[in-house]
mmCIF file as gemmi writes it, N, C-alpha and C atoms, coordinates in Angstrom:
data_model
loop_
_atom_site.group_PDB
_atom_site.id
_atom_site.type_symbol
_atom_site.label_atom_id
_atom_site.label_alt_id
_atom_site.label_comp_id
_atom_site.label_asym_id
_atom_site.label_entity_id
_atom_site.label_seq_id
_atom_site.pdbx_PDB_ins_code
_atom_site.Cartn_x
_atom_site.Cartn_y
_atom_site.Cartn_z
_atom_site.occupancy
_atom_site.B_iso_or_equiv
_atom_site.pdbx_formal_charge
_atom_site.auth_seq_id
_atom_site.auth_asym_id
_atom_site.pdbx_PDB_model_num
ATOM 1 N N . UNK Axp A 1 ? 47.156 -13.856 0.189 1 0 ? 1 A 1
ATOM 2 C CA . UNK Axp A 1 ? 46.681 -14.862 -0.742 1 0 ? 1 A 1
ATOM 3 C C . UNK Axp A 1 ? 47.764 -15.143 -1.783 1 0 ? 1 A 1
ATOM 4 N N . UNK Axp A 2 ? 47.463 -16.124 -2.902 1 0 ? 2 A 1
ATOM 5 C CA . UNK Axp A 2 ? 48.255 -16.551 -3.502 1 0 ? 2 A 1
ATOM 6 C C . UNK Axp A 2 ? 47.985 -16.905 -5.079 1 0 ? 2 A 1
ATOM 7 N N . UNK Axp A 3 ? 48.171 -16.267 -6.204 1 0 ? 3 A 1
ATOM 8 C CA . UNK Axp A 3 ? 47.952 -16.774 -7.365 1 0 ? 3 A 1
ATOM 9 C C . UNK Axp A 3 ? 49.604 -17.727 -7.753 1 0 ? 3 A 1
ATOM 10 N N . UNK Axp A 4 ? 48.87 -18.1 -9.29 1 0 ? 4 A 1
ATOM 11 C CA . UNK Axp A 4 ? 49.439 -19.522 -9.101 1 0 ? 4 A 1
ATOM 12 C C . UNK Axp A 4 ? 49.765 -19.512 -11.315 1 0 ? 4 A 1
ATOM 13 N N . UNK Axp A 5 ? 50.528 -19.124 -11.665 1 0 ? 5 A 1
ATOM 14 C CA . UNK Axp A 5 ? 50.835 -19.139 -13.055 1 0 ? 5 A 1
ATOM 15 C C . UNK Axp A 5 ? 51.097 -20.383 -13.501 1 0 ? 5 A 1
ATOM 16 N N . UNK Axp A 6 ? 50.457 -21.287 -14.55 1 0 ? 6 A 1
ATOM 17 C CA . UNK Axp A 6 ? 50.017 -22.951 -14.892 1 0 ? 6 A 1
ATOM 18 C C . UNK Axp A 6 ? 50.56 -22.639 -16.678 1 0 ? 6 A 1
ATOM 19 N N . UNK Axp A 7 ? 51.322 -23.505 -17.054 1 0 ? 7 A 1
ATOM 20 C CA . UNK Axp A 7 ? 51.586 -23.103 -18.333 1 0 ? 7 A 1
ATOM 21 C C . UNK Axp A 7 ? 49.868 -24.091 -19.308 1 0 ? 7 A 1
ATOM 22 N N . UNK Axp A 8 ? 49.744 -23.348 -20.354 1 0 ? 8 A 1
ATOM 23 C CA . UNK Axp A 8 ? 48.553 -23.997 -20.81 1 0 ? 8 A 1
ATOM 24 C C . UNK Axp A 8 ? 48.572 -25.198 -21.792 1 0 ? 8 A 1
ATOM 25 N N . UNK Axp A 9 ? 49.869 -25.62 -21.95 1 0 ? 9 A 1
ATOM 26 C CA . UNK Axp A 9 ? 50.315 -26.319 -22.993 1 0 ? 9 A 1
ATOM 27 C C . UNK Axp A 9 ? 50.522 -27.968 -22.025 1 0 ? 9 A 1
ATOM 28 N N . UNK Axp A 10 ? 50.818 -27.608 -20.896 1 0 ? 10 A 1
ATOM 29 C CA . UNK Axp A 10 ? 51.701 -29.187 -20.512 1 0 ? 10 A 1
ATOM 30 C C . UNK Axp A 10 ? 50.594 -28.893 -18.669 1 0 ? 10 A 1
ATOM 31 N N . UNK Axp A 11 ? 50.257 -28.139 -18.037 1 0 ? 11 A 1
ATOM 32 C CA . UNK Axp A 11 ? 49.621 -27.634 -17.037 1 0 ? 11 A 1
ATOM 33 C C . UNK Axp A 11 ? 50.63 -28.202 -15.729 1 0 ? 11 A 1
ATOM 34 N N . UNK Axp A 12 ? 51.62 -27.569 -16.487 1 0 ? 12 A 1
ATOM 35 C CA . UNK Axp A 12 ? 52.426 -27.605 -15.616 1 0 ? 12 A 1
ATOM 36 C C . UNK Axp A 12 ? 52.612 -26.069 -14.225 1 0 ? 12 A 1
ATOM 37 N N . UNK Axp A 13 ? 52.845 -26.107 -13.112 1 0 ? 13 A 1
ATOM 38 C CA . UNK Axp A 13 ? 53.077 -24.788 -12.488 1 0 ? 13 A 1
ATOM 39 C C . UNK Axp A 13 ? 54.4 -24.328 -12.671 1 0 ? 13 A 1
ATOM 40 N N . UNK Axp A 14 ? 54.084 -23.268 -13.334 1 0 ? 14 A 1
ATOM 41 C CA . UNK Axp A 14 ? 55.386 -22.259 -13.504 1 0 ? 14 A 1
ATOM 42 C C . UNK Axp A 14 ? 56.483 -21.686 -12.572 1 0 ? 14 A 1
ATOM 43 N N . UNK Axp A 15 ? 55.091 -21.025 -11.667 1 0 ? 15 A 1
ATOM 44 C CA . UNK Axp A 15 ? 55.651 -19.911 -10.507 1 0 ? 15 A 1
ATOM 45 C C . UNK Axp A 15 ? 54.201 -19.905 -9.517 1 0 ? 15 A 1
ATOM 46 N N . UNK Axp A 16 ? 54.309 -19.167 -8.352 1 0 ? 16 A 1
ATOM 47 C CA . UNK Axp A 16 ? 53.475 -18.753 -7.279 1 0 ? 16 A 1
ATOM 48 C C . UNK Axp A 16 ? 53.799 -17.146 -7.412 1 0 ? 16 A 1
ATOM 49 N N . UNK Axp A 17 ? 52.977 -16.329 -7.016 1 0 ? 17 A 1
ATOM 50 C CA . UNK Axp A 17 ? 52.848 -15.167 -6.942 1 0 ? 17 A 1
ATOM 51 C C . UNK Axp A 17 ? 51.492 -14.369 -5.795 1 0 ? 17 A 1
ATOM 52 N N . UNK Axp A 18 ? 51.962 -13.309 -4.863 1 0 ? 18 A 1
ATOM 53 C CA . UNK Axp A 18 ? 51.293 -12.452 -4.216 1 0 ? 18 A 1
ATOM 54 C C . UNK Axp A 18 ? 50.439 -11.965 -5.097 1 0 ? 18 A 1
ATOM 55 N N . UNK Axp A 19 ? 48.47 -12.522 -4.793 1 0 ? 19 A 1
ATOM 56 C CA . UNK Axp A 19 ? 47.536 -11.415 -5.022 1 0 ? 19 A 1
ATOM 57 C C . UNK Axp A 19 ? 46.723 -11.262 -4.125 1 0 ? 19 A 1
ATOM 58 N N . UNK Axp A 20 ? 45.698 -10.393 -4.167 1 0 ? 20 A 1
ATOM 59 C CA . UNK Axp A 20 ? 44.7 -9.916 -3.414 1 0 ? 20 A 1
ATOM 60 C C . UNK Axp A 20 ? 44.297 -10.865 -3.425 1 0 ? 20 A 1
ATOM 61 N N . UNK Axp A 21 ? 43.961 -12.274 -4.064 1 0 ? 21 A 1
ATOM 62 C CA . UNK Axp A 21 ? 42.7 -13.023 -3.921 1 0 ? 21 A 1
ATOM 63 C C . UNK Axp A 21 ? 43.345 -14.058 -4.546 1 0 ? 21 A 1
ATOM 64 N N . UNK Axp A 22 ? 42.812 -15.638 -4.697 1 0 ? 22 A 1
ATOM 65 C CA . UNK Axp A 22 ? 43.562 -16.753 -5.388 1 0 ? 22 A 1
ATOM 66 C C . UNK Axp A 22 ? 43.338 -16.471 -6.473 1 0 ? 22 A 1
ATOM 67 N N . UNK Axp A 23 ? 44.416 -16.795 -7.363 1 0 ? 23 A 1
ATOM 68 C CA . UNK Axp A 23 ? 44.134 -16.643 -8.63 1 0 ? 23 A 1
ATOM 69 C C . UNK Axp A 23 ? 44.618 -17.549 -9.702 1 0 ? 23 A 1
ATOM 70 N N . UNK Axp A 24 ? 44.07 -18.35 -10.86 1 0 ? 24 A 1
ATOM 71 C CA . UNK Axp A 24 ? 45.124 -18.886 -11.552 1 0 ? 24 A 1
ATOM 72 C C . UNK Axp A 24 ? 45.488 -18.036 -12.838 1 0 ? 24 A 1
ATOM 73 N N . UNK Axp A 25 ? 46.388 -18.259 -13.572 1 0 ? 25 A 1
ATOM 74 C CA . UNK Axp A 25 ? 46.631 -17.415 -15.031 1 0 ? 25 A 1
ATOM 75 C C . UNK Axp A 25 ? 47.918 -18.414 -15.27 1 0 ? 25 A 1
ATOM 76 N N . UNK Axp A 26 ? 47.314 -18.594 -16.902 1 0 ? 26 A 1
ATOM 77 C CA . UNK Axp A 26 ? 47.594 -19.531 -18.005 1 0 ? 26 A 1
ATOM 78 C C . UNK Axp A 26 ? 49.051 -18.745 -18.329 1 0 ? 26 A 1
ATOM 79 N N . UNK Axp A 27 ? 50.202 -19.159 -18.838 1 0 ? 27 A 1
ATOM 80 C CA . UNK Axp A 27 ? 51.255 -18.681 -19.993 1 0 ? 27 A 1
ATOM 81 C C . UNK Axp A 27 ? 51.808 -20.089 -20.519 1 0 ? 27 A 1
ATOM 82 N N . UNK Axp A 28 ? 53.142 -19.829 -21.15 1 0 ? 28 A 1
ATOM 83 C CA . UNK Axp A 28 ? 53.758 -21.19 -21.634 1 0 ? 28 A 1
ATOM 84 C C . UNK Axp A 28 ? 55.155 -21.008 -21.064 1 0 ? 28 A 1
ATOM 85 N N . UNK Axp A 29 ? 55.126 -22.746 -20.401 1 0 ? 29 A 1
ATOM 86 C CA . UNK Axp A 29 ? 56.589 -22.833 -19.509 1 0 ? 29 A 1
ATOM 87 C C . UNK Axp A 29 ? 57.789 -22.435 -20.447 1 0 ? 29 A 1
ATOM 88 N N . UNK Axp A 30 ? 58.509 -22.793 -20.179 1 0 ? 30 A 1
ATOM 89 C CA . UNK Axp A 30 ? 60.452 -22.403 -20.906 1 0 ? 30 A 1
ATOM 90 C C . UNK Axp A 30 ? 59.647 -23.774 -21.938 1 0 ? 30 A 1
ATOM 91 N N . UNK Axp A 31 ? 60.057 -24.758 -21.307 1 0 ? 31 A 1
ATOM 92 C CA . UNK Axp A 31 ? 59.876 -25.936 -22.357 1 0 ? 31 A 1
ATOM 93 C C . UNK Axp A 31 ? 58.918 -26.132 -23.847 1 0 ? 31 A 1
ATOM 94 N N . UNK Axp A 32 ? 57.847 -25.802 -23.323 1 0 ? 32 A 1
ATOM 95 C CA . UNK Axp A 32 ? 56.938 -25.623 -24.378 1 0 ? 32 A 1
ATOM 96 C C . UNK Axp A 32 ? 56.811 -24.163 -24.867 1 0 ? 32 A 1
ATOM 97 N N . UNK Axp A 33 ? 57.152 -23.507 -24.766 1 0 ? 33 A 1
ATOM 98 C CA . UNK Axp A 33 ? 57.962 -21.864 -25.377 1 0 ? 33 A 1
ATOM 99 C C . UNK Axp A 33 ? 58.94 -22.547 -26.502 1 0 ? 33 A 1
ATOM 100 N N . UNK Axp A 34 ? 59.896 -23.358 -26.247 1 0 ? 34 A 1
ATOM 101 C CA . UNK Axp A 34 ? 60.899 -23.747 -26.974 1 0 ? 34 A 1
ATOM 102 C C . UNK Axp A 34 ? 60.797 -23.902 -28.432 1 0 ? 34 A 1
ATOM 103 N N . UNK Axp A 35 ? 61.075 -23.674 -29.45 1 0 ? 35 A 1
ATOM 104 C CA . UNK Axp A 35 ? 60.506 -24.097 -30.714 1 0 ? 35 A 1
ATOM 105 C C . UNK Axp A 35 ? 61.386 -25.316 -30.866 1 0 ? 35 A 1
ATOM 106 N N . UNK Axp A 36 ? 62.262 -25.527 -30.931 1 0 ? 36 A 1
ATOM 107 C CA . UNK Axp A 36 ? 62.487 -26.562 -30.732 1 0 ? 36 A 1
ATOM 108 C C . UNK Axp A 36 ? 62.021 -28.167 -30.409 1 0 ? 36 A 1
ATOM 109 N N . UNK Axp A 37 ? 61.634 -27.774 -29.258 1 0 ? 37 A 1
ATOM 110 C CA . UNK Axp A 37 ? 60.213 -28.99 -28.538 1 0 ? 37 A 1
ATOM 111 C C . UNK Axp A 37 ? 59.238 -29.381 -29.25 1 0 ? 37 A 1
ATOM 112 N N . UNK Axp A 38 ? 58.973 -28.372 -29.823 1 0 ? 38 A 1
ATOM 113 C CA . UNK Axp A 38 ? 57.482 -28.03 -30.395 1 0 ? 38 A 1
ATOM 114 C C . UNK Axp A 38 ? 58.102 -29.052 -31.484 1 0 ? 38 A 1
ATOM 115 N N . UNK Axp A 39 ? 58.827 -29.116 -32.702 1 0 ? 39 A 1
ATOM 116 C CA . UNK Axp A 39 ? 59.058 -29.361 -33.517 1 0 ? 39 A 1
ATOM 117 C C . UNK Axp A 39 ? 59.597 -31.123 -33.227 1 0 ? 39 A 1
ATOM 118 N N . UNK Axp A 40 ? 59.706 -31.536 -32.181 1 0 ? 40 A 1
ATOM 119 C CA . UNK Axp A 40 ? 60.535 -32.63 -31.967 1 0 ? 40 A 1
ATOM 120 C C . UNK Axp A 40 ? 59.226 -33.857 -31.827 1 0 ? 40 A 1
ATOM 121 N N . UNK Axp A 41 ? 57.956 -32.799 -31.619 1 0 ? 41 A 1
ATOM 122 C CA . UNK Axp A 41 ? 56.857 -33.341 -31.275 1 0 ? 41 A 1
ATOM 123 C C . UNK Axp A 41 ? 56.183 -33.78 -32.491 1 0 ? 41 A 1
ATOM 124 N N . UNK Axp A 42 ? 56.2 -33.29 -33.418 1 0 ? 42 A 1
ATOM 125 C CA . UNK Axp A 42 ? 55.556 -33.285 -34.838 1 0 ? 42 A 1
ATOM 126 C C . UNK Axp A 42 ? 55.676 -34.776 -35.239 1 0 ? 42 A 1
């Protein structure tokens, strides 16, 4: 099977990853990690 890491900010897909079962799980891509970005957005 296959989980599936989605950043929660832009829902963008990050990465694919081996699990027991499908899975999704939220983090934040490079881009929206950036403080930078963040700030360009304001």
């Amino acid at each position: 099977m296959m989980g599936t890491l989605v950043c929660q900010d832009c829902e963008s897909t990050i990465t694919h990853f081996e699990d027991e079962k499908v899975t999704v799980l939220y983090g934040k891509c490079h881009c929206c990690s950036d403080d930078n970005h963040k700030e360009q957005g304001k």
